[in-house]
C-alpha positions in Angstrom: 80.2 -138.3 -34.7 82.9 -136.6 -36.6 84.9 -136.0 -33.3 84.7 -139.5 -32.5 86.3 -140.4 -35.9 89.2 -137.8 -36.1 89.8 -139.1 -32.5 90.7 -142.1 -33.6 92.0 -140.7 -37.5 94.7 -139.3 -35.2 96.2 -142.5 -34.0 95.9 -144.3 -37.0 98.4 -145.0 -40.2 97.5 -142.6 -42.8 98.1 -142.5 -46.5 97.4 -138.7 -46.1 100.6 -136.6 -44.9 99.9 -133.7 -43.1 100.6 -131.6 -46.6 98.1 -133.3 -48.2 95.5 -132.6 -45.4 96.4 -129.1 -45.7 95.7 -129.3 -49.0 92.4 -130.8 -48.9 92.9 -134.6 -49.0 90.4 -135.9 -45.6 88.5 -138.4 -45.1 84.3 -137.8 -45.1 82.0 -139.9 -43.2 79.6 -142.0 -45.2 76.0 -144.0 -44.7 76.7 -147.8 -44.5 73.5 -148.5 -43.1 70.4 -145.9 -41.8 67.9 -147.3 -39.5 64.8 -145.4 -38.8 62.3 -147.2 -36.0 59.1 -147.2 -34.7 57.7 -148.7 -31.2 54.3 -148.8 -29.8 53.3 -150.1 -26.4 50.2 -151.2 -25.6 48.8 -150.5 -22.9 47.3 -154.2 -22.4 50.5 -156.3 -23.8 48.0 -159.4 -24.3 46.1 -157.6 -26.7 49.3 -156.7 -28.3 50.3 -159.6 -29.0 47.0 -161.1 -30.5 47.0 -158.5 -32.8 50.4 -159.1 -34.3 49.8 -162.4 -34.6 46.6 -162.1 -36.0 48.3 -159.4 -38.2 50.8 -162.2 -39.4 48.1 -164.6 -40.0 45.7 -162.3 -42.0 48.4 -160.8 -44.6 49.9 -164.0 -46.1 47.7 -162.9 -48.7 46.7 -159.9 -48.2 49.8 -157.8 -48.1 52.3 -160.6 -48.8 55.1 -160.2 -47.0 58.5 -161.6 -48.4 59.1 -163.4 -45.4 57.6 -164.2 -41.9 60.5 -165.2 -39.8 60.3 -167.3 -36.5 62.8 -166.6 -33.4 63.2 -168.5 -30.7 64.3 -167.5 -27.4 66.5 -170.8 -27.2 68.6 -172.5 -29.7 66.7 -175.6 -31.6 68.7 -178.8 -32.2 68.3 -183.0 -32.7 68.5 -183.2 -28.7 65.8 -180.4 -28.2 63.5 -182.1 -25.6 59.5 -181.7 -26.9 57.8 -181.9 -30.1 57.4 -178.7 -32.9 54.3 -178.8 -35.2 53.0 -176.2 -37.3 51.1 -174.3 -34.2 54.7 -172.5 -33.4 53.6 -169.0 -32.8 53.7 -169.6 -28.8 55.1 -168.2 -25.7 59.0 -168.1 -26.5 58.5 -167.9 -30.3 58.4 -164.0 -31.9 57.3 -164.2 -35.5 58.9 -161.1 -37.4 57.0 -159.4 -41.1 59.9 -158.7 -43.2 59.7 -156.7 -46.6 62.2 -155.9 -48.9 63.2 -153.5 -51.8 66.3 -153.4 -53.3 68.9 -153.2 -50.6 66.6 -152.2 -47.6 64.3 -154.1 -45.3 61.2 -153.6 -43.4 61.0 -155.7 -40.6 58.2 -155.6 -38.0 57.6 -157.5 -35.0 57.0 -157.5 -31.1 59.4 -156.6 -28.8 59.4 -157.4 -24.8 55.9 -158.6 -25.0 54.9 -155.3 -25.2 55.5 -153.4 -28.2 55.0 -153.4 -32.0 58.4 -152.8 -32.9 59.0 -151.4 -36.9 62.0 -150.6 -38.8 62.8 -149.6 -42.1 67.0 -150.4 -42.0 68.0 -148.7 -45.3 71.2 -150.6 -46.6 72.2 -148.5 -49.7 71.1 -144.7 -49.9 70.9 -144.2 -53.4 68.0 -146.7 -53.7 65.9 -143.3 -52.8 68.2 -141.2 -55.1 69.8 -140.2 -51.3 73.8 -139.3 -51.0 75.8 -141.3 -48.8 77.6 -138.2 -47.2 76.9 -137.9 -43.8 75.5 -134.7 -43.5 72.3 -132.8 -42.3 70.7 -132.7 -45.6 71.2 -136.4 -46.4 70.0 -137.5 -42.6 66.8 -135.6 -42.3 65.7 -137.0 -45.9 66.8 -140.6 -44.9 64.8 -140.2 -41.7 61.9 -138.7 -43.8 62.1 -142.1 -45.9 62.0 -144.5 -42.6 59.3 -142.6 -41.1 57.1 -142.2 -44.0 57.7 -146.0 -44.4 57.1 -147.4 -40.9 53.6 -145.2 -40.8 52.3 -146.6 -44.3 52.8 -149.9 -43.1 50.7 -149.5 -39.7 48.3 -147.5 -41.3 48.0 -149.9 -43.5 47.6 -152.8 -41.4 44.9 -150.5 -39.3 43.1 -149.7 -42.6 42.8 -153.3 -43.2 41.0 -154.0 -39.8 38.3 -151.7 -41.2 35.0 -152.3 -42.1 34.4 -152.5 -46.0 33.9 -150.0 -48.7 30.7 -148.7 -49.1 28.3 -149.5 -51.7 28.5 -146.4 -54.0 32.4 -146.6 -54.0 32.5 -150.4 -55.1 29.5 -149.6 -57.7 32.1 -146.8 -58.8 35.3 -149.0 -59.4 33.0 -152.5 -60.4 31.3 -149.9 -63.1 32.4 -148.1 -65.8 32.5 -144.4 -65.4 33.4 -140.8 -66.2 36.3 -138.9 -64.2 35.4 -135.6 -63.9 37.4 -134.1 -66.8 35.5 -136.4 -69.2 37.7 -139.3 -69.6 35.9 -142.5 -69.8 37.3 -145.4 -67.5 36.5 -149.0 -67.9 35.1 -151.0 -64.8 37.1 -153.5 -62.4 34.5 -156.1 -62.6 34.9 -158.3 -59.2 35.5 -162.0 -59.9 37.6 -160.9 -63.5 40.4 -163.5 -63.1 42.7 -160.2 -64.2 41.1 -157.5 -62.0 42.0 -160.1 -58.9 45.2 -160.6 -60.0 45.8 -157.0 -60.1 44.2 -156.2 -56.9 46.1 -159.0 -54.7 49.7 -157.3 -56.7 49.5 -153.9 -55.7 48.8 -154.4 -52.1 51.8 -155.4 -50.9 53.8 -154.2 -48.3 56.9 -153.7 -49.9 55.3 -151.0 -52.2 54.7 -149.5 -49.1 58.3 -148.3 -49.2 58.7 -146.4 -52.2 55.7 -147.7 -54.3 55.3 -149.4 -57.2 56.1 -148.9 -61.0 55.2 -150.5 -64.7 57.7 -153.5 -64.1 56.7 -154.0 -61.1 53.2 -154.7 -61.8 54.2 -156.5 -64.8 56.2 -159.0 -62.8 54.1 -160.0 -60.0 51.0 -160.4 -62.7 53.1 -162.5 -65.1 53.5 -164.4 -61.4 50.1 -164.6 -60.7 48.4 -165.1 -63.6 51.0 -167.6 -64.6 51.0 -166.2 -68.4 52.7 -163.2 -70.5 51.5 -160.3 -69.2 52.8 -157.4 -70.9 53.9 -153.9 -69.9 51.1 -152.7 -72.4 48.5 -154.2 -70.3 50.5 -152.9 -67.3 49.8 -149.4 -68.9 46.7 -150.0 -69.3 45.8 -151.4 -65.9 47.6 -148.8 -64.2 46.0 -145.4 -66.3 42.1 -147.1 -65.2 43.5 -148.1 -61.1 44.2 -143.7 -61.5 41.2 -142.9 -62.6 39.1 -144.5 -60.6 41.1 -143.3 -57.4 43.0 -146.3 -55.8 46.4 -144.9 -56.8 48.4 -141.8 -56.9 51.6 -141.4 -58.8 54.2 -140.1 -56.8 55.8 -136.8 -57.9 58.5 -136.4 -60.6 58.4 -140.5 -60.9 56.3 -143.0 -62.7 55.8 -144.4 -59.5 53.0 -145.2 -57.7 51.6 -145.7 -54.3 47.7 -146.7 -52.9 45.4 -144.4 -51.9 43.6 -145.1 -48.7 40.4 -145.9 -50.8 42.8 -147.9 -53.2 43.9 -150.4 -50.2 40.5 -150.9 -48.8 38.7 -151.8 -52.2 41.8 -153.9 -53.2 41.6 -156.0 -49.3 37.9 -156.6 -49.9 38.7 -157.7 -53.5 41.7 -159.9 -51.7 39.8 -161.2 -48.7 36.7 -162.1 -50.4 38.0 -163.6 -53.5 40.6 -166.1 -51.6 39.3 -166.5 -48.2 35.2 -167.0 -49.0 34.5 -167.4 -52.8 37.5 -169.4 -54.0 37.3 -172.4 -50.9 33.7 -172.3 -50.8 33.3 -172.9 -54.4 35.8 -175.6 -54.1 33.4 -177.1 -51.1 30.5 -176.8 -53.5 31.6 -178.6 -56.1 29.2 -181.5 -56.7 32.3 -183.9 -58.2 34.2 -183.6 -54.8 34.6 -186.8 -53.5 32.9 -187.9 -50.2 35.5 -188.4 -47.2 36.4 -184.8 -48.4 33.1 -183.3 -48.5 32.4 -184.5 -45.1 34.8 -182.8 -43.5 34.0 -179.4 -44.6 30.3 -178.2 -43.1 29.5 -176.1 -45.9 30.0 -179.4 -48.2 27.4 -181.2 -45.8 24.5 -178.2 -45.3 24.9 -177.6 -49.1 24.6 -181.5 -50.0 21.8 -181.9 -47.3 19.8 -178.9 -48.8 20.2 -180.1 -52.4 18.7 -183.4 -50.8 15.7 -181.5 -48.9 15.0 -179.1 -52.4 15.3 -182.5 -54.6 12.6 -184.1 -52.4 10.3 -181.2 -51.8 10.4 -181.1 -55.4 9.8 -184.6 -56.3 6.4 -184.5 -53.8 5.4 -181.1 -55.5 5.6 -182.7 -58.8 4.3 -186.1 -57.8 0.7 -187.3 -59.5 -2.0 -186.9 -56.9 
């Protein structure tokens, strides 16, 4: 690489004369951008591809993405013959997972029809307290930093395929308990409007890049929750998430990253507050209105049993 650019230094105008090269005066190469990537190929491409997508479709929520981009293999205009509705992720559509922190991306999608594709394209260095002098020290630890980001994001998405925690670990973190040094932690009672907040903010992809800190949290909860939400109660929420072993603070930072036990309680929080007990409480609710309830067949079994129990009820109670 250096060759290549005193190749070209050489024919060039300079500022530099030849004295003030001898004297020290050069030019240094310097990082504009560092991409690190990752590519998997399946061995059945199908299968592949149905498990990207389903990726895509499961972690609107879970995960939260900061943007799921669609590329077409042609170029879309007013004269485009056919008709687009929202079922778009089809044969000559890639959808891509993009994350961002700061000025770097993590971008993930499927390549050839073939291959999960992931890359970490870092766009300033010193996000990661990295120099921008080309040079082994600064590559190796930029490459570290790509790597270590492209395997936390598919271990994640493969620890979110598994099945859920067991029953002593989510009677551990819904509980209040003891660490083993004696400090007393308060429980994460499922179904707190806080607690489920908190969960569905710290298990988003971008922290898998460098993690999250105090204003991070306080942010995306303010966001969620749609109320103050101090650093204070960031604090707080954060000291009882370490205790009870769902995060880990990274070393010399007050930064923090998941735990593999962290992400699979906070997914099953995720998943089974906004995907089962949030829309089928909505469906249960006796004041929804009736063209509504009959399109949802959890409205109509839960109607038709109320029905059934209100009339075996009514004969049980009736004067013989």
């Amino acid at each position: 690489m250096k060759s290549f650019l005193w190749r070209w230094l050489s024919r060039l105008p300079s500022p530099f004369t030849p004295a003030d090269q001898r004297a020290g005066y050069v030019y240094e190469l310097a990082f504009r951008q560092f991409e690190v990537s990752d590519t998997r190929v399946f061995d059945r491409p199908a299968a592949g591809r149905s498990f990207f997508e389903q990726v895509i479709r499961d972690h609107l929520d879970v995960g939260r993405p900061s943007s799921v981009a669609l590329i077409f293999d042609r170029r879309l205009t007013v004269k485009t013959p056919g008709t687009f509705r929202t079922k778009v992720v089809t044969r000559g559509v890639d959808p891509q997972l993009c994350c961002y922190f700061k000025s770097s991306r993590l971008k993930q999608y499927f390549k050839e029809h073939r291959a999960l594709r992931t890359e970490t394209v870092i766009g300033d260095t010193r996000d990661f307290g990295i120099g921008r002098r080309v040079n082994s020290v600064n590559w190796h630890a930029l490459r570290a930093v790509g790597e270590h980001a492209n395997q936390r994001l598919c271990d994640a998405q493969a620890s979110d395929a598994q099945p859920a925690p067991d029953v002593v670990t989510l009677t551990e973190v819904t509980r209040p308990s003891v660490t083993t040094d004696g400090q007393p932690v308060p429980a994460l009672r499922f179904g707190d409007t806080r607690v489920m907040a908190l969960m569905a903010a710290i298990v988003g992809f971008a922290h898998l890049i460098t993690g999250f800190d105090n204003k991070t949290v306080t942010g995306l909860m303010t966001t969620l929750l749609d109320q103050t939400y101090t650093t204070k109660q960031a604090t707080y929420d954060l000291r009882r998430l370490r205790r009870k072993g769902l995060i880990e603070r990274q070393p010399h930072s007050h930064r923090y990253l998941l735990t593999e036990r962290g992400r699979r309680v906070a997914v099953l929080f995720t998943k089974t507050y906004s995907r089962v007990l949030a829309p089928g409480l909505a469906a249960l609710d006796p004041e929804l209105p009736a063209d509504l309830a009959k399109r949802n067949p959890l409205a109509t079994a839960w109607r038709a049993l109320n029905r059934e129990l209100e009339h075996h009820i009514d004969r049980g109670l009736a004067p013989a």
